[in-house]
N, C-alpha and C positions, 0 to 999 in steps of 0.2 A: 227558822234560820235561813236565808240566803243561803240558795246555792252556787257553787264555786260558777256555775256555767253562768247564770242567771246575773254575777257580778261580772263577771268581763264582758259580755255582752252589753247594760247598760253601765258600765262604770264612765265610759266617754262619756256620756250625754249627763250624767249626772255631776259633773267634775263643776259645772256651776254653780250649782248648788254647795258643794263641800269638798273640794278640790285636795285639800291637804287631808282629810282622814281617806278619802278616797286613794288618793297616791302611795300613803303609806301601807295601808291594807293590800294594795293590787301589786306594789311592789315586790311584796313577797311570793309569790305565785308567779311561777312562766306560764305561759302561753301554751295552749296544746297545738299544733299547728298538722296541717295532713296537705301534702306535697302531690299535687296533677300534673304530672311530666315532670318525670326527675333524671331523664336524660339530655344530656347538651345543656340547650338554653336553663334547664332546670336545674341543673349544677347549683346556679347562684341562689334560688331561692333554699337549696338545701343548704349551703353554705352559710345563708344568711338567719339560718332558724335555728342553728348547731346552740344555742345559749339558750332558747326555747327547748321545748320537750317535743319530739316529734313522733306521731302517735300515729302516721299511714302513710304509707306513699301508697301513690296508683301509676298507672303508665300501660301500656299497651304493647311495648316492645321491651321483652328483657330480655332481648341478649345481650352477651358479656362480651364487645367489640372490640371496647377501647375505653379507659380511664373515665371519658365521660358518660358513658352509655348507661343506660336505665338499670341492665343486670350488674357493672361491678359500682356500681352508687349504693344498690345494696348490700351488696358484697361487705359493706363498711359501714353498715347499719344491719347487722343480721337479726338486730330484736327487733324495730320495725313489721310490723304486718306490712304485708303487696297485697293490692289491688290491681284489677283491670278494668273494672267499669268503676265510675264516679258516682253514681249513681247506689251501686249497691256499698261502697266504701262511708256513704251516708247514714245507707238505712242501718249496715249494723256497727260504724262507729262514731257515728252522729251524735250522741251524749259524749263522747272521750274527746269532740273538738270543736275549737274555738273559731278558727283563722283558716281559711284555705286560700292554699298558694297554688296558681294556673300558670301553665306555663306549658302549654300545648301548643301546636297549627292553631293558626287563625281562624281556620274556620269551627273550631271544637272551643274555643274560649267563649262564646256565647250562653252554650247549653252547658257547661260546667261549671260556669257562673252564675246563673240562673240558678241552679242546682243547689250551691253553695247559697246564696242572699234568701232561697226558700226558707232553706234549712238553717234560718237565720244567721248565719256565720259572716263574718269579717272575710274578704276577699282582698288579695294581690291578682292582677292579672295582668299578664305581659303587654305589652307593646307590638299593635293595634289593638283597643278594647276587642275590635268584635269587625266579623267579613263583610256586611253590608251596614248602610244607615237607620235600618229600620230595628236590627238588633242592637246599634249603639243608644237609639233612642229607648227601646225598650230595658235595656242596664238603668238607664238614668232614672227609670222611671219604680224597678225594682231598688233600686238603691234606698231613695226617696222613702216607699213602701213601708221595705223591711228594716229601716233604720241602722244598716251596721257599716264599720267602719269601711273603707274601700280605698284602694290605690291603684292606679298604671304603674307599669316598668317603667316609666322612661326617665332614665337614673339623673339624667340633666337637672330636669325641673328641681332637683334639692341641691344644685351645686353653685357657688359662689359665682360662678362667670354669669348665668342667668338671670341673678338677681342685681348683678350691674351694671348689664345691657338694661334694664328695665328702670333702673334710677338714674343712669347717665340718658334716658329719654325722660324719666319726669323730670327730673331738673335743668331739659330743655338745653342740654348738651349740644342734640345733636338738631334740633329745629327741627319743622314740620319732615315728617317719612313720608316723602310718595312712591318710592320704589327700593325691593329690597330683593336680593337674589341666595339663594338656595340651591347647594347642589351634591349630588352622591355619585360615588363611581357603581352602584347595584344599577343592574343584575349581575357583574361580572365581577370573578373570581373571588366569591366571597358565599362561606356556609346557608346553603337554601335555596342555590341557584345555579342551574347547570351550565357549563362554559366547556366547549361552547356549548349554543342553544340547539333544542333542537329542531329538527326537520321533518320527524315524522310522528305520529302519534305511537307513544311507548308500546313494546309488545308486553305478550303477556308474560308471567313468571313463576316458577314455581314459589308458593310461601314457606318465608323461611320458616323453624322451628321459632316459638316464642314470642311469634310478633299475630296479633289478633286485628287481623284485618278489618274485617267489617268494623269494629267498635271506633280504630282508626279513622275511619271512613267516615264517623258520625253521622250528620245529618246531609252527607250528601249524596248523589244516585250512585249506588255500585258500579264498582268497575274492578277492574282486573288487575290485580299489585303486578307491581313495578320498580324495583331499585331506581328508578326516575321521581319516584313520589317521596320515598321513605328510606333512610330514618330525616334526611335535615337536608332535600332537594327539592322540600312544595311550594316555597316562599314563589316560585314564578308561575305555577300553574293557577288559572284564575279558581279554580272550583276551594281551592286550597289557603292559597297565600291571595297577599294584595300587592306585590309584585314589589318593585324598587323603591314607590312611594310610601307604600304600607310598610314598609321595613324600616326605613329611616323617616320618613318625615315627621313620625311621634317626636321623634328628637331635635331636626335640624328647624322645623318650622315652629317650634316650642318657644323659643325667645321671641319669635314677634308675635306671635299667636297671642303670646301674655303682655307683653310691653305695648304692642301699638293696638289692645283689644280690638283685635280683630273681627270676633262673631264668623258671620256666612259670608263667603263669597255670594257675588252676582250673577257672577259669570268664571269658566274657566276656557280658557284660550289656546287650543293645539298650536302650539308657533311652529314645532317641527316633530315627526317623528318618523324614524326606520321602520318600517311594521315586520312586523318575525315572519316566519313561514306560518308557523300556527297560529290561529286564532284562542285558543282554549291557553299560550302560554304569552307574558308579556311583551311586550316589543324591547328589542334591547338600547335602544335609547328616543328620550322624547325631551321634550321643552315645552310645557305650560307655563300659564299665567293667571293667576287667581286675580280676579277685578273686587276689590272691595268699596264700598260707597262709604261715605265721608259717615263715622260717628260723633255726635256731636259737635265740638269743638276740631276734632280729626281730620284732615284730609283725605280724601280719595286715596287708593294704594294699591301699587297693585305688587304680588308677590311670585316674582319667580322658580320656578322649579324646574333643575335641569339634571339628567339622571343617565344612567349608561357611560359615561364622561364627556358629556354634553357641558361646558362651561361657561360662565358669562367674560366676560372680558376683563384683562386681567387691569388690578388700580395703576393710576400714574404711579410710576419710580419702583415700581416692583421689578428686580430683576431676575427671580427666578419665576418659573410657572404655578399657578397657584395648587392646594391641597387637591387630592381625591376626595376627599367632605369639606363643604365650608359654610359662611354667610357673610352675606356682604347688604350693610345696611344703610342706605344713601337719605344723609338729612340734608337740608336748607344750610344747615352752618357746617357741621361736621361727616364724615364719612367711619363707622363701626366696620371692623374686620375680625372675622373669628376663623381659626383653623379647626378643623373636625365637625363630625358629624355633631355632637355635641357643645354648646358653648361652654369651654372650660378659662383660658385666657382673650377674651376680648380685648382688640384695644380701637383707640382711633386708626386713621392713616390720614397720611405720614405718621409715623409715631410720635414723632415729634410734636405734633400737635397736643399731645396729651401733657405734656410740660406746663403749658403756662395753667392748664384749668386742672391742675393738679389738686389743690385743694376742693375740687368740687367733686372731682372722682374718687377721692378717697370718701368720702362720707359715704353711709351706710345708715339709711334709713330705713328698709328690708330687715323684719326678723331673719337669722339665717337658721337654714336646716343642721341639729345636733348630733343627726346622724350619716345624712347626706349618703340617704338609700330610700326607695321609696318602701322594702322591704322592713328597714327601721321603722321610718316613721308609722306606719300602719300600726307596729307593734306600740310604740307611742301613744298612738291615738285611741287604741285599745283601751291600753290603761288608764288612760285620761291625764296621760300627761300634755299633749297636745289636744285643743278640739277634731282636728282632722288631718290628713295627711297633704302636703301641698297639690298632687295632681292625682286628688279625688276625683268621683266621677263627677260632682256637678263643674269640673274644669277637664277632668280629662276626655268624658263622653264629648261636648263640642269638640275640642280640639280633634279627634280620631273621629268627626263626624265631616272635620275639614278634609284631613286626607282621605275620608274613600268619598267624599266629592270631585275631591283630583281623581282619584284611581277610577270614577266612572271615563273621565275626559282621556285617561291613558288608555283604557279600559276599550274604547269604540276607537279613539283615534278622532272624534270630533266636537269642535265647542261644543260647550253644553254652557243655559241659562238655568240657574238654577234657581228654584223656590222655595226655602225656605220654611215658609208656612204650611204649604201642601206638603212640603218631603216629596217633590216630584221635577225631574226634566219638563223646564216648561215645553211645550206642543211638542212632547218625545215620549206617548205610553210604551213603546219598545224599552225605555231605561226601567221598567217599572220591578221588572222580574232580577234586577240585578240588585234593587235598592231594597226591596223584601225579596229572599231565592227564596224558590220553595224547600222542605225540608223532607226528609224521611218517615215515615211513620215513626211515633218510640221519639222523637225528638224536638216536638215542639214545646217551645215555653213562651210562657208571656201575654199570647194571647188575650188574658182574660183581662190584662193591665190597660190595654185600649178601649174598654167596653167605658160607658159614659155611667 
């Protein structure tokens, strides 16, 4: 007989072959699902697995702070088992699960991941996949591998605004895109980033009760805690987070990324930046430009990125100042405007514009998403009700391969050519150590996935 685990694992891939007795059998069965960082940003994935059976959280910090914090999330789950390493939550409830949902620091989403797709499990993992290029390439390549299902946070790519920025450009709306602008108010006043910044290197601190430093720390060199680091201030230190780009641009450069297939930049262009006091934390505001070469039929384009509240210029006939998150997407015939960090309501400008081609923007060619969660669809695609989730990794790994190409250029403060093929700063071996960082003993993976 089939085992219960043995059927969620291949019921996706199998849903070809006999889709309707498959659906009906996997229907009946939740999900077992085991929760890595169930504080803050991990809220949502517990929220979103409340109708699944939830059979481990892990986490590293439980104390009981505040509504969102690791220790009272359990507090409201007291049959739950706790973990603190990922690792050993594998070895001994590794048969009880299906699905692991990540949602840790950026820089622990690699080796948690990794951990998970071994142990052949279904993975969520937040938004940015992973801290450098050569761990995002290596996800892509376990994915591949171990065959199981996989999704990014970045809640946009399953939402209605997305997919009609994408068909008001195939259906040549908006005419050839050579330039499109992008912008976030991060690193300032916003969960992950300290405001103001600072100016000296954090001292040291006594550790609080609960919270397990080292394991924190993961794969990178020890150093001495810090209410500066932890629980939800690392998104700007580079050892940690990927600074203002790595936070939003999973989301704000999602729409062209997929609409005007974008691939690799060429080149990434400093037009301007503040540089911080420290070097080890992000500068609080910059202006790049991503150069892409003409795909196909495509044009050349290039895409702007402006962050700290760095803005591009606001459209004719706008009379107030534009959003703290936005996109602004410039065609040959038409002009696309979106508010937030996410595309939710796109429309042309002037609004009015969108009147007479009314009937071409209403149509919807685009499946749309049925649950419009990347956490859903996963569960979806589990079952074999979907083949995959929309920003799996053979779409999410580029896309989060684009932004820590930007975050090298934030990163030094200078153009950088990029290669593609090598995964190298052309004549720059100094980028090399940022695009593979070294790791800790106890925390390498993957390795052996490069071997020929």
């Amino acid at each position: 007989m089939q085992t219960r685990r043995h059927f969620l694992q291949t019921a996706a891939f199998g849903a070809i072959a006999a889709p309707n007795i498959l659906r009906a059998q996997n229907t009946k069965q939740k999900i077992r699902v085991a929760c890595v960082g169930i504080g803050n940003m991990g809220t949502g994935a517990v929220k979103g697995s409340l109708k699944e059976e939830i059979v481990a959280f892990c986490d590293v910090d439980w104390r009981d702070t505040d509504k969102r914090s690791a220790g009272a999330i359990a507090k409201e789950h007291p049959n739950v088992p706790k973990f603190t390493d990922f690792r050993e939550m594998l070895d001994k409830k590794g048969n009880e699960i299906d699905a692991v949902l990540i949602s840790t620091p950026d820089h622990t989403h690699f080796a948690a991941a990794m951990a998970a797709m071994q142990a052949k499990k279904h993975v969520f993992v937040q938004k940015p996949l992973a801290h450098n290029i050569w761990q995002v390439r290596t996800l892509h390549k376990a994915a591949q591998k171990y065959g199981v299902q996989t999704v990014m946070g970045n809640q946009g790519h399953c939402w209605e605004g997305i997919r009609l920025v994408k068909e008001w450009f195939e259906a040549g709306v908006l005419g050839e895109v050579k330039e499109v602008h992008c912008w976030t108010d991060r690193p300032f006043g916003h969960a992950g980033f300290l405001d103001p910044q600072p100016v000296v290197a954090p001292a040291s601190e006594p550790l609080p009760e609960g919270v397990n430093w080292d394991l924190w720390q993961g794969p990178v060199a020890t150093r001495d805690y810090s209410s500066q680091f932890l629980p939800q201030r690392w998104r700007g230190w580079w050892d940690y987070g990927c600074g203002g780009l790595g936070d939003i641009g999973c989301h704000c450069l999602d729409a062209p990324f997929w609409a005007l297939q974008l691939g690799m930049p060429e080149k990434v262009e400093v037009v301007k930046q503040e540089p911080g006091t420290l070097k080890t934390y992000t500068a609080p505001r910059s202006h790049i430009i991503f150069h892409f070469a003409a795909r196909g039929a495509l044009p050349p384009v290039q895409i702007h990125w402006y962050e700290g509240g760095l803005q591009p210029e606001r459209l004719a006939g706008m009379d107030k100042p534009l959003p703290t998150n936005g996109m602004i997407m410039k065609g040959s015939k038409e002009t696309l405007f979106s508010d937030g960090m996410r595309v939710q309501s796109p429309q042309l400008w002037p609004r009015e514009r969108m009147t007479p081609l009314i009937d071409i923007l209403r149509r919807k060619p685009l499946p749309r998403s049925k649950t419009a969660d990347p956490i859903g669809e996963l569960f979806e695609a589990i079952r074999g009700e979907i083949p995959h989730a929309g920003s799996n990794f053979d779409y999410a790994c580029p896309l989060t391969e684009l932004v820590n190409v930007g975050v090298l250029a934030i990163r030094s403060g200078k153009t950088i050519e990029w290669d593609a093929a090598a995964m190298k700063v052309k004549n720059a071996p100094e980028f090399d150590t940022w695009i593979k960082e070294p790791v800790r003993d106890g925390w390498s993976y993957g390795e052996d996935l490069w071997k020929a």
